[in-house]
C-alpha positions in Angstrom: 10.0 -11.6 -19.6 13.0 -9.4 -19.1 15.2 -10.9 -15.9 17.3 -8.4 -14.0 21.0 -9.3 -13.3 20.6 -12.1 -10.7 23.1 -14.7 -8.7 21.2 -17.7 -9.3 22.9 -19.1 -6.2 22.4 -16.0 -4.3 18.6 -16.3 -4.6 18.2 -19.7 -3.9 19.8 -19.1 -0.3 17.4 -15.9 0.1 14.2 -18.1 -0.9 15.5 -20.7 1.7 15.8 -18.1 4.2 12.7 -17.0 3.9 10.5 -20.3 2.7 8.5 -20.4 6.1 5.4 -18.1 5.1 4.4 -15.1 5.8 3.4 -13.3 9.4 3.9 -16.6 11.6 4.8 -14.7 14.7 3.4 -15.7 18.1 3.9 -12.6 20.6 2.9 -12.7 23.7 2.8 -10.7 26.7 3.9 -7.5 24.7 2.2 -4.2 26.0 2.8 -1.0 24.8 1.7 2.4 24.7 0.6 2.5 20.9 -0.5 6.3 19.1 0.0 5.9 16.0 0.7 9.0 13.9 0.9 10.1 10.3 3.9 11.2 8.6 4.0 14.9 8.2 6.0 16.8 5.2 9.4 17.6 6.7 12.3 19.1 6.6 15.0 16.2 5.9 17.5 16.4 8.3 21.2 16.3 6.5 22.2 12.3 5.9 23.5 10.7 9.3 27.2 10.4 10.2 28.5 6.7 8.7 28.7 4.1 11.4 32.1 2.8 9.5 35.1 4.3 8.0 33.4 6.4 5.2 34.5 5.1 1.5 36.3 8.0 -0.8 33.8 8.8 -3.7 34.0 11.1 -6.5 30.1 11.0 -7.5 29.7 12.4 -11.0 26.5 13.5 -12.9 24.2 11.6 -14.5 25.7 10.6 -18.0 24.9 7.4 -20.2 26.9 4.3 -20.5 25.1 3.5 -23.9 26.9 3.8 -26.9 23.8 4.5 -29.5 22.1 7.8 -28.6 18.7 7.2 -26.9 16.8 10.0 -25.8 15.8 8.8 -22.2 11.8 9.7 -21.8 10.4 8.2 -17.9 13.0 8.1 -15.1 13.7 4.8 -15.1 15.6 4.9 -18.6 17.2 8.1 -16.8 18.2 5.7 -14.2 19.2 2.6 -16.5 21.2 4.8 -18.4 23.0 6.9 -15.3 26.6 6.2 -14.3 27.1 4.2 -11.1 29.6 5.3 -8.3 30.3 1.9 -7.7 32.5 3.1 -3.9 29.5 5.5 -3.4 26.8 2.9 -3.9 28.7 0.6 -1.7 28.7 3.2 1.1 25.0 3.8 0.8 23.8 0.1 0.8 25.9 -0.5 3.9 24.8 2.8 5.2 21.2 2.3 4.4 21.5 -2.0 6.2 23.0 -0.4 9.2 20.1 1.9 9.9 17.4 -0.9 9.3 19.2 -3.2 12.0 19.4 0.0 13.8 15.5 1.5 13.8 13.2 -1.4 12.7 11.7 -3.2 15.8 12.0 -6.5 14.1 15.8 -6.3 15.2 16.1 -3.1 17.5 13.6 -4.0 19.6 14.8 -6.4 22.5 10.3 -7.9 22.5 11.0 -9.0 19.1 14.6 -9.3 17.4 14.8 -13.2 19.6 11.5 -14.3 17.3 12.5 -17.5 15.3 11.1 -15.4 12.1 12.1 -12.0 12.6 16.0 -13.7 12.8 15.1 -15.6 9.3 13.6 -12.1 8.2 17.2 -10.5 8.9 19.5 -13.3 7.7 17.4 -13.3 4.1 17.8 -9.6 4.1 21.6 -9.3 5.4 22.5 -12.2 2.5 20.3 -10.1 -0.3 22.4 -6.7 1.3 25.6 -8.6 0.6 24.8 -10.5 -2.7 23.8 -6.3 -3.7 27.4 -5.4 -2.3 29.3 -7.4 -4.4 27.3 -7.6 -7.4 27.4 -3.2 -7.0 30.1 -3.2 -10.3 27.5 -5.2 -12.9 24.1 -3.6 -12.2 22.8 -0.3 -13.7 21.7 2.4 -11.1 17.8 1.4 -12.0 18.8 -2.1 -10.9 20.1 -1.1 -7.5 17.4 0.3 -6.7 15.5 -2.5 -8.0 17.4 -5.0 -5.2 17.0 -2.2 -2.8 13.2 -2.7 -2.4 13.3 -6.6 -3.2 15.4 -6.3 0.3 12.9 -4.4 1.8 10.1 -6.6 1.1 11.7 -9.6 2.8 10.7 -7.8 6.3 7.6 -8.4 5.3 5.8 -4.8 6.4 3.9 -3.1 4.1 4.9 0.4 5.4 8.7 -0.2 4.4 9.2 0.0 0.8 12.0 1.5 -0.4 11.2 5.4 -1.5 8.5 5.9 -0.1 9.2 9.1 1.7 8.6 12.3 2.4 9.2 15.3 0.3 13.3 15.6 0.2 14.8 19.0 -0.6 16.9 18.4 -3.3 15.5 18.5 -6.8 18.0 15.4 -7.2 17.0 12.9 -4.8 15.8 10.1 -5.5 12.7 8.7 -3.7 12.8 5.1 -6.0 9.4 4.1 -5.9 7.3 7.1 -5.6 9.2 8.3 -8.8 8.4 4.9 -10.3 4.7 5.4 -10.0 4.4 8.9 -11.3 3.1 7.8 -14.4 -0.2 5.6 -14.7 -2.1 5.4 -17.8 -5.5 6.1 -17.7 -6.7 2.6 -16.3 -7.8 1.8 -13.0 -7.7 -1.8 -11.5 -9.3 -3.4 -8.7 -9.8 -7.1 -7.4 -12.6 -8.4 -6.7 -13.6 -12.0 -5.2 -13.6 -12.8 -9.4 -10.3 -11.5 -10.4 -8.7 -8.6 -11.2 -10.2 -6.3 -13.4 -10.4 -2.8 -15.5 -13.1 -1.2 -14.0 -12.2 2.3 -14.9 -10.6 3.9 -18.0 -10.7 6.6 -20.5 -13.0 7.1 -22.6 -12.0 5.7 -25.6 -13.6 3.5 -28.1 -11.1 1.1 -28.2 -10.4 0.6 -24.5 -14.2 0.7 -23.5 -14.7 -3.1 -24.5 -12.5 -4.0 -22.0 -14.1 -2.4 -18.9 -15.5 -4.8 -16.8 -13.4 -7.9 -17.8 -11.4 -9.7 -16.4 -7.3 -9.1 -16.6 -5.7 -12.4 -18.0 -2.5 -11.6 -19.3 0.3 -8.6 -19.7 2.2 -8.6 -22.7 1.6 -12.1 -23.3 2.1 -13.0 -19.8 -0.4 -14.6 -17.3 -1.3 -12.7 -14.8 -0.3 -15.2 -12.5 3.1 -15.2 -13.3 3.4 -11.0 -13.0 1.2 -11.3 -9.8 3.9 -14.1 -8.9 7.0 -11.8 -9.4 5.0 -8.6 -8.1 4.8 -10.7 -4.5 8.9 -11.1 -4.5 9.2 -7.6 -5.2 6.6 -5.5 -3.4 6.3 -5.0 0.4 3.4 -7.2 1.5 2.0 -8.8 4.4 -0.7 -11.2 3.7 -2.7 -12.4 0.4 -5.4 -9.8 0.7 -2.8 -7.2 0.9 -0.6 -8.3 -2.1 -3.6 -8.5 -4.2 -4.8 -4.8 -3.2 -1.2 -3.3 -4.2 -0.7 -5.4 -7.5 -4.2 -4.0 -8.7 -3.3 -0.8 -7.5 -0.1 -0.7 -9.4 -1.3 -3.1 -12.6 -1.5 0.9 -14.5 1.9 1.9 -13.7 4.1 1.4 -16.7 7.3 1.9 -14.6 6.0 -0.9 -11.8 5.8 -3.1 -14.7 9.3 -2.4 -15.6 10.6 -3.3 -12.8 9.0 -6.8 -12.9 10.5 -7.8 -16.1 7.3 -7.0 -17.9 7.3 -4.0 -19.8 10.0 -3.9 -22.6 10.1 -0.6 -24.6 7.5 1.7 -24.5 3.9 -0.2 -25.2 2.2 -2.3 -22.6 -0.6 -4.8 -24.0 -3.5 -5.8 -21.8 -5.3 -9.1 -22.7 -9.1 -9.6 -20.6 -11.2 -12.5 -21.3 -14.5 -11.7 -22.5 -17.9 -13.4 -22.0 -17.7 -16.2 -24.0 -13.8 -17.2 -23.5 -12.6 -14.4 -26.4 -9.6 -12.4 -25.8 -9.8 -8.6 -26.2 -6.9 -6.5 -25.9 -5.6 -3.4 -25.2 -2.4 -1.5 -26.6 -0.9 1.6 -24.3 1.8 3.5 -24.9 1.2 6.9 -23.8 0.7 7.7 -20.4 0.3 10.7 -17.7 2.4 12.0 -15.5 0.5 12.3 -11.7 2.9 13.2 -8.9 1.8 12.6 -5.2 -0.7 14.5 -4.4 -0.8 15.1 -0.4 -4.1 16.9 -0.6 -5.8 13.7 -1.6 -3.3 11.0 -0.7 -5.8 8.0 -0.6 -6.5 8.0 -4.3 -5.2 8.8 -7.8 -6.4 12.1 -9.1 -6.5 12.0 -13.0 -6.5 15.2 -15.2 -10.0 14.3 -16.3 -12.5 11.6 -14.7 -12.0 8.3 -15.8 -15.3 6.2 -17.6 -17.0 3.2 -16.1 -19.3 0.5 -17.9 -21.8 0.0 -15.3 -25.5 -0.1 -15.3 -27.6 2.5 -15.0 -28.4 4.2 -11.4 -26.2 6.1 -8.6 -23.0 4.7 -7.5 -23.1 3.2 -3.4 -22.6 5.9 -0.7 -19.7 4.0 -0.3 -17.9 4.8 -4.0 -19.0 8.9 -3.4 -17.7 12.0 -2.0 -14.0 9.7 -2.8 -12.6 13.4 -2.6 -13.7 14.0 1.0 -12.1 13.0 3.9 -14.6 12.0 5.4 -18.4 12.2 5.6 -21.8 11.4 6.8 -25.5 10.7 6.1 -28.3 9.8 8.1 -30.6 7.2 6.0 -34.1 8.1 7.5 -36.4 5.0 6.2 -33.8 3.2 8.6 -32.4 5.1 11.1 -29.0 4.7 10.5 -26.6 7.1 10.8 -24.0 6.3 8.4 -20.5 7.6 8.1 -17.7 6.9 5.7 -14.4 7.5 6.2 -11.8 7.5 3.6 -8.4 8.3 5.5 -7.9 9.2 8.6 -7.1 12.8 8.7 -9.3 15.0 11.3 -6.7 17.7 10.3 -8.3 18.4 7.4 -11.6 19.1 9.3 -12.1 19.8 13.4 -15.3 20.0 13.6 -16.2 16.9 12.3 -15.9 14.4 15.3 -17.8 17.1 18.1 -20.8 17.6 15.1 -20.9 13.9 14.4 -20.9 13.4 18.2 -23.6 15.8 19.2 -25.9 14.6 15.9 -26.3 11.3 17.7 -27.0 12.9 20.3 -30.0 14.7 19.0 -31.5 11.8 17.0 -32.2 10.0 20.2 -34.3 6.6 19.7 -34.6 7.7 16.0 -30.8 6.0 15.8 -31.5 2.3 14.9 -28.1 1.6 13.4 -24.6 3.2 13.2 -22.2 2.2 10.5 -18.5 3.4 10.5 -17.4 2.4 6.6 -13.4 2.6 6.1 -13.0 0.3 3.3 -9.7 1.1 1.2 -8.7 3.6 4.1 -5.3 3.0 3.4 -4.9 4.4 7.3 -3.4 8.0 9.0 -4.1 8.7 12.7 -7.1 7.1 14.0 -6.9 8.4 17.7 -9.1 11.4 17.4 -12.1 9.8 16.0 -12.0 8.1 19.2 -13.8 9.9 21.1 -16.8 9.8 18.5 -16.4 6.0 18.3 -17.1 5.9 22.2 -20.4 8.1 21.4 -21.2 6.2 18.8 -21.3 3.0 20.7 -23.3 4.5 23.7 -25.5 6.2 21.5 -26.4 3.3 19.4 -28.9 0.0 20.9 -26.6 -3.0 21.2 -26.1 -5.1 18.6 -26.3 -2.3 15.9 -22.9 -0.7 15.9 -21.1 -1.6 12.3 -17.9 -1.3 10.8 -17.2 -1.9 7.3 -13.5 -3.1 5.8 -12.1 -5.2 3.1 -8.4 -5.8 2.1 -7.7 -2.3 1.0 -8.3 -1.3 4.9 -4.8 -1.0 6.1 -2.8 0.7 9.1 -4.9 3.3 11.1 -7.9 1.5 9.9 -7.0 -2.1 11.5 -6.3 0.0 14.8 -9.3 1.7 14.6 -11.4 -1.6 13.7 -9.9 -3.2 16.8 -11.3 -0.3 18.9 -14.3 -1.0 17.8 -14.1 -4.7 17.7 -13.5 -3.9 21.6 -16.9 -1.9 21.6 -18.8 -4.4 20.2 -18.8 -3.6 16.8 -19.6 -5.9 14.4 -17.2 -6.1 11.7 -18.6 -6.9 8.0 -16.7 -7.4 5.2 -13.4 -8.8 3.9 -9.8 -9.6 5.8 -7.7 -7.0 6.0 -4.4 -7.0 4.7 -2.9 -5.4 7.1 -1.5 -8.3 10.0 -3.3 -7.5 13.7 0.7 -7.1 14.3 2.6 -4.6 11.9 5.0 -2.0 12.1 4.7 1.5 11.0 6.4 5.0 12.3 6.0 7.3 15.2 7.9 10.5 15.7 8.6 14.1 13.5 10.0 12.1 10.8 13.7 12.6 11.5 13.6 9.0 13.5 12.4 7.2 10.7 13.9 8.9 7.8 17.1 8.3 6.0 18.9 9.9 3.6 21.7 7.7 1.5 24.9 10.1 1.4 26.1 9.8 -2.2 23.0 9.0 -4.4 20.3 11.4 -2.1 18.3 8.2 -2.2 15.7 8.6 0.5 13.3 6.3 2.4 11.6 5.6 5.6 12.3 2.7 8.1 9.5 1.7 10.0 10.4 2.4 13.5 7.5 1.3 15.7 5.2 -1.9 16.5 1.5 -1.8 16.7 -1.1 -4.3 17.5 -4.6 -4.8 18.5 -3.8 -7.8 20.6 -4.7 -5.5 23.3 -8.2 -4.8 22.2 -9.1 -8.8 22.4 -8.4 -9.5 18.9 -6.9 -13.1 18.5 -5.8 -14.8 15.1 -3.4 -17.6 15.1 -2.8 -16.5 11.4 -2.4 -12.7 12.7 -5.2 -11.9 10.1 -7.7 -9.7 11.1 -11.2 -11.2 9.6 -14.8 -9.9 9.8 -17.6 -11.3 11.9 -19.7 -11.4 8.7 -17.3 -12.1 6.2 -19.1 -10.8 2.8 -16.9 -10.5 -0.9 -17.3 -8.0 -3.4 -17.8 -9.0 -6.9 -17.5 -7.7 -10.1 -21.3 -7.9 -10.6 -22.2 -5.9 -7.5 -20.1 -3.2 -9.3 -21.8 -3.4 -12.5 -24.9 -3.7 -10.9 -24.1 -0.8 -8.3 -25.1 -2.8 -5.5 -23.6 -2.8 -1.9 -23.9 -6.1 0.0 -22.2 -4.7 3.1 -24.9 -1.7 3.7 -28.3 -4.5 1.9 -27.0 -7.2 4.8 -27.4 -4.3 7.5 -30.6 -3.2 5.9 -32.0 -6.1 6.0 -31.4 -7.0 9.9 -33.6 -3.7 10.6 -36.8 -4.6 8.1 
C-alpha cells in the first residue's frame, strides 16, 4: 500500500489523543433555537484578514518538481507534481486552524468547548495542525491537502471535510475533495447487512459477473484494511455512517489515491463469488462527473448504469431517484405513501399544501401514512413541517411511518425526530448521523473560508443541532428505529422491500 509521508511519533500522539471512541458526549440542559438551512451557491466573500503577522510569499504557478517528463492526466498528479510555497502553505494551515477554533461549536461555543471530548477532539487536531506545520517543507501539495482533511476528520462531524464547498470564483481554487471525486468509474457500491457490494455497473461483459458480489479486496488488499484507513481519513461520525461513505466513494479512483491504494493508473476489484471463487475486475478508464447541484443526492452518469437483478419493477423506494420528492397512494391498502429523497421544497412549492389537502380528501380511506427518506443525505427539513403535522392528524394512531437507514443523514435525522415526537414509528436501520451533530446556518459567508495563497476553500461547520429536544434519548447518541429491519443483498436481487412488506402486513 502506498504510505504518505508520516512522523511515526507524531501519529502515535494523535491516535492517543483521540483513542476514546467516537460521539461519547453527554449534553445536557442545552436548548436552542435550531432551523437548519441548506447551503446556497454564493458569492465567496474575498479570504479574511490574518489573525497574525501575515508571512511574505511569492506564490508561483503550478510547475513540476519531477525530473522525467510525465504528462499529468487527473488532478491529483497535477497536485503531486505542483510546486509548494512552503511560507504560503504555512500561512494558510495556521490561517485555516485559527478559523476552526474560531467558528466550530465544539470550541467556539461556551455549551460545548468545556466537554472532556470536544478538548481531546482539539488537542488531536491542534498536534496534527502542528506535525503539518513543520513537516510543510517534505510533503507534495497533494499531500497537504491529504493531512488537511485527516485533521478535519478528528472533529468527528460528517459535515466538515475539507473541500467541500461551495462554488468558488476562481477557475484556480481548489476545493480538495470535491475535485478528488470528480471522477468515478462506472461502478456503483452499496452496503448492505452482507457486505459491500457492486450492485450497479456498466454494461460490459467482463464487469457483469461481478454484479451482485461481494467486494473482498482492492488491488490485492482486504477490504478491511482500505475500509480501516478510509475511517482515519474520512469525516465520520458513527459505524453506519463510515460504512455509507466508504461504499459511496469505493468508485472513485482519486479517493483511493489518497488512501495508499491506487498506484498508477488501474484499479483491480476482487468479489467473492458463490462458491468461495474470486472474480475480478480491471479499471483503468474512468468519467469525469462534476457536482451536479440540480441533483445533488446522487451521481448522474452519462448513460444508466446495468443491474443483475431478477426480473420485475424495482421498490417505490429505488424510483423517481431523479425527483425530489414524490408521492403515491397504494389503494388495496390505504396508504398514502411519500418518498423523499432530499429535502428541497425549493425545487417544488406546491408540493407540501397538495400533499396536505390530499389527506385531507381521502378521509377514512387513509389507513397508513409512510414518510420514506432513506439515503436523504439531508437539506432543510422545516417546510415539510407543516405537512408532517397533517399527516399525523390525518392519519389513525398507530399508523404514521417513517422509513431511514444509515444513508439518512442531516435534515433527515431532524426531521425523523419531529416525527419521532408525533408518534411516528420509525422502521429501518440507525442512522449515521449522531442525534447531536453540527452543520451550518447562515448565507455562507459565516461558514466559508478561503485560504489566502493556495485559494483552497472549505466550509467549517458553524452550528449545533439536536433532537434531544424532541424526546429522543441515546446514551450512544445513535439515533435507532423502533423496528429495526436490515437490507440485504438478496432483497435487492429479489426487488423486495421489507420496510414497506412489514407495514403491509400490520394492515391485512
Amino acid at each position: 500500500m502506498r504510505k504518505l509521508s508520516f512522523s511515526v511519533l507524531a501519529l502515535v500522539i494523535l491516535i492517543s489523543l483521540s483513542a476514546c471512541g467516537r460521539g461519547n458526549n453527554q449534553i445536557e440542559n442545552v436548548y436552542m433555537d435550531i432551523v437548519e438551512e441548506s447551503p446556497e451557491i454564493f458569492e465567496v466573500a474575498e479570504p479574511e484578514a490574518p489573525e497574525e503577522e501575515e508571512l511574505t510569499t511569492d506564490v508561483e504557478e503550478i510547475g513540476t518538481s519531477s525530473e522525467e517528463f510525465f504528462e499529468p492526466h487527473y488532478i491529483w498528479e497535477v497536485w503531486t507534481l505542483a510546486y509548494v510555497d512552503v511560507e504560503g502553505w504555512k500561512a494558510d494551515i495556521a490561517q485555516f486552524r485559527n478559523f476552526v477554533f474560531r467558528v466550530h461549536p465544539k470550541f467556539a461555543d461556551s455549551a460545548f468547548n468545556n466537554l472532556p471530548r470536544n478538548i481531546e477532539m482539539g488537542a488531536a487536531f491542534d498536534a496534527h495542525i502542528d506535525w503539518l506545520l513543520e513537516n510543510v517543507p517534505y510533503l507534495t501539495k497533494f499531500e497537504i491537502l491529504v493531512e488537511l482533511q485527516r485533521a478535519s476528520s478528528l472533529l468527528e462531524d460528517n459535515h466538515f471535510l475539507f473541500g467541500k464547498a461551495a462554488l468558488t470564483r476562481r477557475p484556480s481554487s481548489i476545493t480538495f475533495l470535491h475535485q478528488l471525486s470528480e471522477n468515478r468509474y462506472p461502478l456503483e457500491f452499496r452496503w448492505f447487512y452482507d457486505g459491500f457490494f457492486l450492485y450497479r455497473a456498466i454494461g460490459s461483459e467482463y464487469v457483469i459477473p461481478a454484479l451482485n458480489r461481494r467486494l473482498v479486496a482492492i488491488n490485492d488488499i482486504s477490504i478491511d484494511d482500505v475500509f480501516s484507513e478510509f475511517t482515519y481519513f474520512w469525516s465520520i461520525e458513527n459505524i453506519y455512517d463510515a460504512k455509507n461513505a466508504f461504499a459511496h466513494n469505493l468508485n472513485s479512483p482519486g479517493i483511493l489515491y489518497a488512501l495508499g491504494v491506487l498506484e498508477g493508473r488501474q484499479t483491480m476489484y476482487t468479489f467473492s463469488g458463490d462458491t468461495g471463487e474470486r472474480i475480478q475486475v480491471n479499471m483503468s478508464e474512468s468519467l469525469h462527473i462534476p457536482f451536479n447541484a440540480d441533483e445533488s443526492w446522487r451521481t448522474v452518469f452519462p448513460e444508466p448504469l446495468t443491474d443483475h437483478r431478477n426480473a420485475g419493477e424495482l421498490p417505490l423506494f429505488l424510483q423517481n431517484a431523479e425527483q425530489v420528492h414524490w408521492y403515491t397512494f397504494i389503494e388495496a391498502y390505504g396508504i398514502l405513501y411519500i418518498r423523499i429523497n432530499v429535502y428541497l421544497i425549493g425545487q417544488d412549492q406546491d408540493f407540501v399544501p397538495h400533499v396536505t389537502a390530499l389527506a385531507g380528501e381521502k378521509g377514512e380511506s387513509l389507513r397508513a401514512v409512510i414518510i420514506d427518506a432513506r439515503n436523504n443525505s439531508g437539506g432543510h427539513d422545516e417546510p415539510y413541517r407543516s405537512l408532517f403535522d397533517a399527516l399525523a392528524e390525518a392519519v389513525p394512531p398507530g399508523k404514521l411511518f417513517y422509513f431511514m437507514n444509515e444513508g439518512s443523514l442531516s435534515a433527515s435525522l431532524l426531521a425523523g425526530g419531529y416525527l419521532y415526537e408525533l408518534g411516528a414509528t420509525i422502521i429501518g436501520q440507525p442512522s449515521g448521523q449522531l442525534i447531536d451533530f453540527y452543520a451550518f446556518y447562515g448565507s455562507g459567508v459565516e461558514f466559508n473560508i478561503s485560504l489566502r495563497n493556495s485559494w483552497a476553500n472549505t466550509f467549517v461547520s458553524n452550528r449545533f443541532y439536536t433532537i434531544r429536544d424532541n424526546g429522543v434519548i441515546a446514551d450512544d447518541l445513535i439515533f435507532r428505529p423502533h423496528i429495526l429491519i436490515e437490507y440485504t443483498i438478496d432483497d435487492w436481487i429479489n426487488n423486495r422491500d421489507p420496510y414497506l412488506e412489514y407495514v403491509l402486513q400490520l394492515l391485512r
